[in-house]
C-alpha positions as CSV (number, residue, x, y, z in Angstrom):
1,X,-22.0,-8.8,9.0
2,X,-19.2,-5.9,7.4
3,X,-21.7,-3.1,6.3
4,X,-19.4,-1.4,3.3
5,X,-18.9,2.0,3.1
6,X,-18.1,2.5,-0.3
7,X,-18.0,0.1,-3.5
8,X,-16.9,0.1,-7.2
9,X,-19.0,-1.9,-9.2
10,X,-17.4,-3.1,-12.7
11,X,-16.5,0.8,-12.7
12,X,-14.8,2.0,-15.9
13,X,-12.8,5.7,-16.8
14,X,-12.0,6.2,-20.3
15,X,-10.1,9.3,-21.8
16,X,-10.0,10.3,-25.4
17,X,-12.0,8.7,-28.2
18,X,-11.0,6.3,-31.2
19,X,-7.1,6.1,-31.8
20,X,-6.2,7.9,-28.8
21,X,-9.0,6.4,-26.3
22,X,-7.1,5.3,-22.8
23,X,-8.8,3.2,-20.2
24,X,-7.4,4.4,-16.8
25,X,-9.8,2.0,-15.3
26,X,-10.9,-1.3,-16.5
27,X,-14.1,-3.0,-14.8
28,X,-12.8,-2.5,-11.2
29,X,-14.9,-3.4,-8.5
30,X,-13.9,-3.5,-5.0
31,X,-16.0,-3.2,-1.5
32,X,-14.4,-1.0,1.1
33,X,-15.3,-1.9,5.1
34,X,-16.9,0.8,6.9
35,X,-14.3,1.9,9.4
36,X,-11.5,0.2,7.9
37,X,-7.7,1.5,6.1
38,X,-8.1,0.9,3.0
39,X,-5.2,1.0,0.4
40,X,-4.7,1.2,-3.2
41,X,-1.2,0.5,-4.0
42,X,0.5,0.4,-7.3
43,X,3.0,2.0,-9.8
44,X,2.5,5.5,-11.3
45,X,-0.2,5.1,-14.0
46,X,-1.9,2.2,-12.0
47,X,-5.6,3.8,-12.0
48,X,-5.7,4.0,-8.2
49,X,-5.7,7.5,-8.4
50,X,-8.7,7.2,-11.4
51,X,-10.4,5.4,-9.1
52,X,-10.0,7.5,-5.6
53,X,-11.5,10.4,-7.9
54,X,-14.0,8.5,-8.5
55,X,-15.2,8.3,-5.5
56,X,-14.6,11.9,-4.4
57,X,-16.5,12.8,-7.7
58,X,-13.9,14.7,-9.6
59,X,-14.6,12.6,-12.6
60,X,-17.2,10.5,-13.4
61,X,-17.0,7.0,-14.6
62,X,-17.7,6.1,-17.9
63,X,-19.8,2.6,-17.1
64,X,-20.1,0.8,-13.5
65,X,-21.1,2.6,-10.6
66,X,-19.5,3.9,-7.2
67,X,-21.9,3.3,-4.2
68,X,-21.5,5.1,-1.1
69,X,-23.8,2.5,1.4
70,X,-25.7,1.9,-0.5
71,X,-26.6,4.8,-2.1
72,X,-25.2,5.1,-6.0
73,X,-23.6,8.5,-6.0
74,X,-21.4,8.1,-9.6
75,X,-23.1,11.3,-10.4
76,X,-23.6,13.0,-7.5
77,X,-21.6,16.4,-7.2
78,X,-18.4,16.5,-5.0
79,X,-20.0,18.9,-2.9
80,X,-22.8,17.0,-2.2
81,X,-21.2,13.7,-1.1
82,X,-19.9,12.8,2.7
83,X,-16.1,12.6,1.6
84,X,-13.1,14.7,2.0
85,X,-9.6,14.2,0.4
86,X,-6.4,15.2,1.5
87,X,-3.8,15.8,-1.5
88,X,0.0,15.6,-1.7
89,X,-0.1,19.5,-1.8
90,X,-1.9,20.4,1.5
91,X,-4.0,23.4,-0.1
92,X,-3.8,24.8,2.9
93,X,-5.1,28.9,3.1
94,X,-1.9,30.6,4.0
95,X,-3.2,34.0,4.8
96,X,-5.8,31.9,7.2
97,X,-3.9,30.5,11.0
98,X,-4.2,26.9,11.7
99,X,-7.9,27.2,13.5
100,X,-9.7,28.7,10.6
101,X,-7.9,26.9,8.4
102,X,-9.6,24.0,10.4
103,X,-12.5,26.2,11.0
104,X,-13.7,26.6,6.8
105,X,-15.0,23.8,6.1
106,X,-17.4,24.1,8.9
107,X,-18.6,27.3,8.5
108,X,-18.9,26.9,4.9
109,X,-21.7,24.4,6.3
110,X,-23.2,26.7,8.4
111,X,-22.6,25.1,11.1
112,X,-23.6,27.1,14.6
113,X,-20.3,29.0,16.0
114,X,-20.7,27.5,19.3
115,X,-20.2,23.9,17.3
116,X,-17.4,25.3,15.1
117,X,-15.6,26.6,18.1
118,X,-16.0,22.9,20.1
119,X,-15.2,21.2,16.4
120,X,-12.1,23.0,15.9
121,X,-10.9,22.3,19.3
122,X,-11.5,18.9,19.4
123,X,-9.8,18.6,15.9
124,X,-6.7,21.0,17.4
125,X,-5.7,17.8,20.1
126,X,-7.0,15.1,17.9
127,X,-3.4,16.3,15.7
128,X,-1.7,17.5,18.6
129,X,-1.5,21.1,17.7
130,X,-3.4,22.8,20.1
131,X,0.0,25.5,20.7
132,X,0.0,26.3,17.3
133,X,-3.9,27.3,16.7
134,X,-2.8,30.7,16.1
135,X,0.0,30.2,13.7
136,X,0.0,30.4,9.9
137,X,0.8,27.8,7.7
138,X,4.3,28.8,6.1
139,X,5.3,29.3,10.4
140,X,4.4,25.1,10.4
141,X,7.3,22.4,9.1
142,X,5.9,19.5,6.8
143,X,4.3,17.6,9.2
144,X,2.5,19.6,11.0
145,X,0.8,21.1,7.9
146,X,-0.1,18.1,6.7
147,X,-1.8,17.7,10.3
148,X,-3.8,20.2,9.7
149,X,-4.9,19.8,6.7
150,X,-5.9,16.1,8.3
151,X,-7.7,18.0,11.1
152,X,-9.4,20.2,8.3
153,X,-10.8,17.1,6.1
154,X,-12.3,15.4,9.3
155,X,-13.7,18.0,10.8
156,X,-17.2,17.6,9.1
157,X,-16.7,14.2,10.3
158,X,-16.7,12.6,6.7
159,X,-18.2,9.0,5.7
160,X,-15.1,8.3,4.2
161,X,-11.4,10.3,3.6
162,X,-9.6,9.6,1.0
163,X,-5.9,10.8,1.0
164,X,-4.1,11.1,-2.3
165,X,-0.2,10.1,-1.2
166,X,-0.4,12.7,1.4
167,X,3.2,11.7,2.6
168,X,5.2,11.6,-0.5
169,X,6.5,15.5,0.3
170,X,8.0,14.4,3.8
171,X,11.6,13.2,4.3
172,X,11.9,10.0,5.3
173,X,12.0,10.1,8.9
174,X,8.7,12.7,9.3
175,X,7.0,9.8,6.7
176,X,7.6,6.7,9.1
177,X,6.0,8.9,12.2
178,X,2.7,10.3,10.1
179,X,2.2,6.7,8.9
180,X,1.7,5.8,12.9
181,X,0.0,9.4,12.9
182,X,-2.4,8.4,10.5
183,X,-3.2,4.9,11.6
184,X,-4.2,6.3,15.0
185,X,-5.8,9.3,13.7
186,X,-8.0,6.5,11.8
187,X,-8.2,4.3,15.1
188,X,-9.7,7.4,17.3
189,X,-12.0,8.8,14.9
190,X,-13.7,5.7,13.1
191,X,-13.5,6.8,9.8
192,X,-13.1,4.8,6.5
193,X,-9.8,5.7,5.2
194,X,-9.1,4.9,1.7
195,X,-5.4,5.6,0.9
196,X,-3.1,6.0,-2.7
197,X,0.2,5.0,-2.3
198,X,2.9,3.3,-4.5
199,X,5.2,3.2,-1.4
200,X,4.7,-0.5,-0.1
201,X,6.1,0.1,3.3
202,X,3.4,2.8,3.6
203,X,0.2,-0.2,2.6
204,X,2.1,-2.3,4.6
205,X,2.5,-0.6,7.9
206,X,-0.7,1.0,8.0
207,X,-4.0,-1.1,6.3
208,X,-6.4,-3.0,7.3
209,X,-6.7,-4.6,3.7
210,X,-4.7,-3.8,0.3
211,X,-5.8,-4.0,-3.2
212,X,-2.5,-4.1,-5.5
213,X,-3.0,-2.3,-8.8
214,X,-2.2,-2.7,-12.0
215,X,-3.0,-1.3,-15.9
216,X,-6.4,-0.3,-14.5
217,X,-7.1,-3.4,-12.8
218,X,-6.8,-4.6,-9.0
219,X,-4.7,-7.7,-9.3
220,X,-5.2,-8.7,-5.4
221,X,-6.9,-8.0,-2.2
222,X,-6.0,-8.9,1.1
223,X,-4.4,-8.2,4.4
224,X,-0.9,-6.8,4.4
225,X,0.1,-10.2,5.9
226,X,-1.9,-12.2,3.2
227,X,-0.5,-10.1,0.6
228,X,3.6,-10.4,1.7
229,X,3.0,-13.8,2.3
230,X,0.6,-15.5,-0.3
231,X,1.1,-13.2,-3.3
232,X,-1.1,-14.3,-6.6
233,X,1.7,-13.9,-9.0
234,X,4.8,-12.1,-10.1
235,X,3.8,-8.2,-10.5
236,X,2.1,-8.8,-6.8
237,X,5.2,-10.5,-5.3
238,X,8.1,-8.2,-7.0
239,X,6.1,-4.9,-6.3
240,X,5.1,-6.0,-2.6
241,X,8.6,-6.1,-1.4
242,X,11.7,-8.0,-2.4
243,X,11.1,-11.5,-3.8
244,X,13.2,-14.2,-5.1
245,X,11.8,-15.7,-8.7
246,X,13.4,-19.3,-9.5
247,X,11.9,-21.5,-12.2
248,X,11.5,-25.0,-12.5
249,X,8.7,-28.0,-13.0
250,X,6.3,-29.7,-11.3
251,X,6.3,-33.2,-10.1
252,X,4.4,-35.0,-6.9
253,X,4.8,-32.8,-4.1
254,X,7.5,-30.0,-5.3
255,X,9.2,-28.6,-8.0
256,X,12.2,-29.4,-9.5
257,X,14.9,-26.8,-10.4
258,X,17.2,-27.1,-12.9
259,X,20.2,-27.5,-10.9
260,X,18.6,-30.9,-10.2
261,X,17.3,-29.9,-7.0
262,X,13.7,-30.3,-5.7
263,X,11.8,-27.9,-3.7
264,X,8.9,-28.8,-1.4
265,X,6.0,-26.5,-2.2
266,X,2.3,-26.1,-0.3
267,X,0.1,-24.5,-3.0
268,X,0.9,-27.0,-5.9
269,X,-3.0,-27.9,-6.4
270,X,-3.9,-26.6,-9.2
271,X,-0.4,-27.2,-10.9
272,X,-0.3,-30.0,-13.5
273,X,2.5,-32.6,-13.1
274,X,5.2,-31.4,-15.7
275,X,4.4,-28.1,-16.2
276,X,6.9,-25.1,-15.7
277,X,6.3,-22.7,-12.8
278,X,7.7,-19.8,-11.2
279,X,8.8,-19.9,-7.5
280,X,8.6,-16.7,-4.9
281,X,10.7,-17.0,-1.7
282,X,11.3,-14.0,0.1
283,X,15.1,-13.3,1.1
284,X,14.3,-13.3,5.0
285,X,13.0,-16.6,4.0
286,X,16.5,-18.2,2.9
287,X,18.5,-19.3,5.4
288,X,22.1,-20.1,5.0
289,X,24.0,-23.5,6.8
290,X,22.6,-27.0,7.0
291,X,20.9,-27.0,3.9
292,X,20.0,-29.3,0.7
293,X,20.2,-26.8,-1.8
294,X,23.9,-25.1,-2.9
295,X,25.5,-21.5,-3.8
296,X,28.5,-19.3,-4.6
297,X,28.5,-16.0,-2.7
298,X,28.7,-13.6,-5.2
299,X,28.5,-10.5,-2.3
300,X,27.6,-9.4,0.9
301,X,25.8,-6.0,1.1
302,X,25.7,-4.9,4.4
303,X,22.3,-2.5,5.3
304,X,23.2,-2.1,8.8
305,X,20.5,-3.8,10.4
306,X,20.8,-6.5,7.9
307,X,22.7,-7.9,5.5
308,X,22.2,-9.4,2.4
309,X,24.0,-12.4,0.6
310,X,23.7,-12.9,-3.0
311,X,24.3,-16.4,-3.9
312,X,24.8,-17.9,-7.3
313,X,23.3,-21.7,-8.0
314,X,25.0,-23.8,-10.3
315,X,22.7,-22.7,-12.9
316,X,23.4,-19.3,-12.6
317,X,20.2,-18.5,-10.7
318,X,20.6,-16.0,-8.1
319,X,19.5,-16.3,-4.6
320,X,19.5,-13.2,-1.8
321,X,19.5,-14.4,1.4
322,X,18.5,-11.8,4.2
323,X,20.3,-11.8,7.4
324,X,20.3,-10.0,10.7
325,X,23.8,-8.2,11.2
326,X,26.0,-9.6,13.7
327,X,27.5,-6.8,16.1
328,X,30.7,-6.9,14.6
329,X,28.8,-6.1,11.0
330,X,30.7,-9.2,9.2
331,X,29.2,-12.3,8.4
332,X,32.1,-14.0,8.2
333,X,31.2,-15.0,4.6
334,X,33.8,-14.6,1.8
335,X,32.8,-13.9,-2.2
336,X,33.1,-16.7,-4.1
337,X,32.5,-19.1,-0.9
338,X,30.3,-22.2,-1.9
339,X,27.9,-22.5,1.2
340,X,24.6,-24.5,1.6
341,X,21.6,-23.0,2.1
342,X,17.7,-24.0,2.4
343,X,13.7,-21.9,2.7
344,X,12.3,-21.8,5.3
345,X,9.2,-24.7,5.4
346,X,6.5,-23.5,3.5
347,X,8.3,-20.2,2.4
348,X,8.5,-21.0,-1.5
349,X,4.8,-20.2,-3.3
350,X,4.3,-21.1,-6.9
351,X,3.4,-18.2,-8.7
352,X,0.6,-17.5,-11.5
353,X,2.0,-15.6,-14.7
């Protein structure tokens, strides 16, 4: 059985009063997997970062409760609870090198020197920055501070890290290696990570299990596959990635477009016969050639690796198509080109509102 290692129950955060009152966080609750990557993912003003506070202790919640085990600690003090965080700013003490600043926490503890010393060590090559014990923080580039201040949070070995968008200060390239960085450093240690992000590449790439955010509320949870794949309904399927939306109606065993054109469609269960529903199919789902369904190419946009086709139905109704780029980088496909095209089985979902 999956022993959780924190939970929200029907947990609440309200700012202001009367008029002005804001609910940041609206009856979430969520059970996080002792030893797992967890992420909350979601636009800016989402709650997830309401909700990771919660659990650090920074604010309190104004009804529900945040368990750690299962031990209720929604009013325990920050410094009392096993959990560290590690912010977008890395706080790190720059008059302190790169061992002490690891080192702190630890001593703060009282831990036995001895201890500290094998701690700090063990932290050093967990990060890979053994050479640079001695160095101060301003002698460090982005991502190695951010490495230590990793290797400074885990040090006390925490229940539970939470990491507030730690990676949103790194160029692009530095971001894609700490995300692998960070997924091992999770791996080795053990540790229940619980991770903010709006950056879907980020959920994606690294969590065990997502919960998609929005207006205070988690919309969906599920595996990074489960969510890309099998998303609940529109927010879930724009924000997770690109999406195609088409519109159309139900009848036995598809829906029907309103070029005319019926689509063959797996979750129709709960959909009543007649009733209009929105369709996602992702673009690296479309595939263009032999195919029932008909468009104008309105452009090519070429993304190196890829390229994508924007196709226009008879209705007006654009479709991208996602393909792989052929060495030559052309496609061979001319605007205003009528081809055919068809989903892959199975690729189009209908959608809840």
């Amino acid at each position: 059985m999956t022993e959780a290692a924190v939970e929200a129950r029907s947990a609440r955060k309200e700012y202001g009063a009367g008029e002005k009152k804001v609910r940041a966080l609206n009856d979430v609750s969520v059970v996080i997997n002792k030893g797992e990557f967890f992420t909350l993912l979601g636009p800016s003003g989402c709650g997830k970062t309401t909700l990771l506070r919660l659990i650090a202790g920074f604010e309190s919640p104004t009804a529900g409760m945040i368990l750690l085990g299962e031990r209720d600690i929604s009013t325990m003090a920050p410094y009392d609870r096993p959990v560290n965080t590690v912010f977008q700013s890395y706080a790190l003490f720059p008059h302190l090198s790169v061992a002490d600043n690891i080192r702190f926490g630890l001593t703060m503890q009282g831990t036995p020197k001895a201890q500290v010393d094998a701690r700090v060590a063990e932290m050093l090559a967990l990060v890979k920055l053994e050479a640079f014990a001695d160095r101060k923080p301003q002698q460090l580039s982005g991502g190695q501070q951010q490495r230590v201040a990793l290797a400074r949070a885990l040090a006390p070995a925490p229940e539970v890290l939470l990491l507030d968008e730690p990676l949103s200060a790194l160029d692009l390239k530095l971001r894609k290696e700490m995300q692998l960085e960070l997924k091992r450093l999770q791996t080795e240690t053990g540790i229940t990570f619980v991770f903010v992000t709006h950056d879907q590449e980020e959920a994606l790439t690294m969590s065990d299990r997502i919960g998609v955010m929005r207006d205070g509320q988690i919309l969906q949870i599920g595996g990074p596959r489960e969510i890309y794949n099998k998303p609940v309904n529109r927010f879930v399927a724009d924000f997770i990635g690109e999406t195609n939306v088409l519109t159309g109606t139900v009848e036995q065993g598809g829906v029907r477009l309103p070029t005319g054109d019926v689509i063959a469609v797996d979750n129709l269960d709960a959909a009543i016969q007649g009733t209009k529903v929105s369709l996602a199919v992702r673009p690296e789902q479309v595939r263009i050639g032999d195919g029932a369904l008909q468009g104008r190419v309105a452009e090519t946009v070429y993304f190196g690796t890829d390229t994508h086709c924007h196709l226009r139905m008879s209705d007006d109704t654009e479709v991208v198509a996602r393909m792989q780029s052929p060495p030559s980088g052309d496609t061979g496909l001319q605007e205003g080109q009528t081809v055919s095209f068809d989903f892959v089985p199975g690729a189009a979902r209908v959608l809840e509102d």
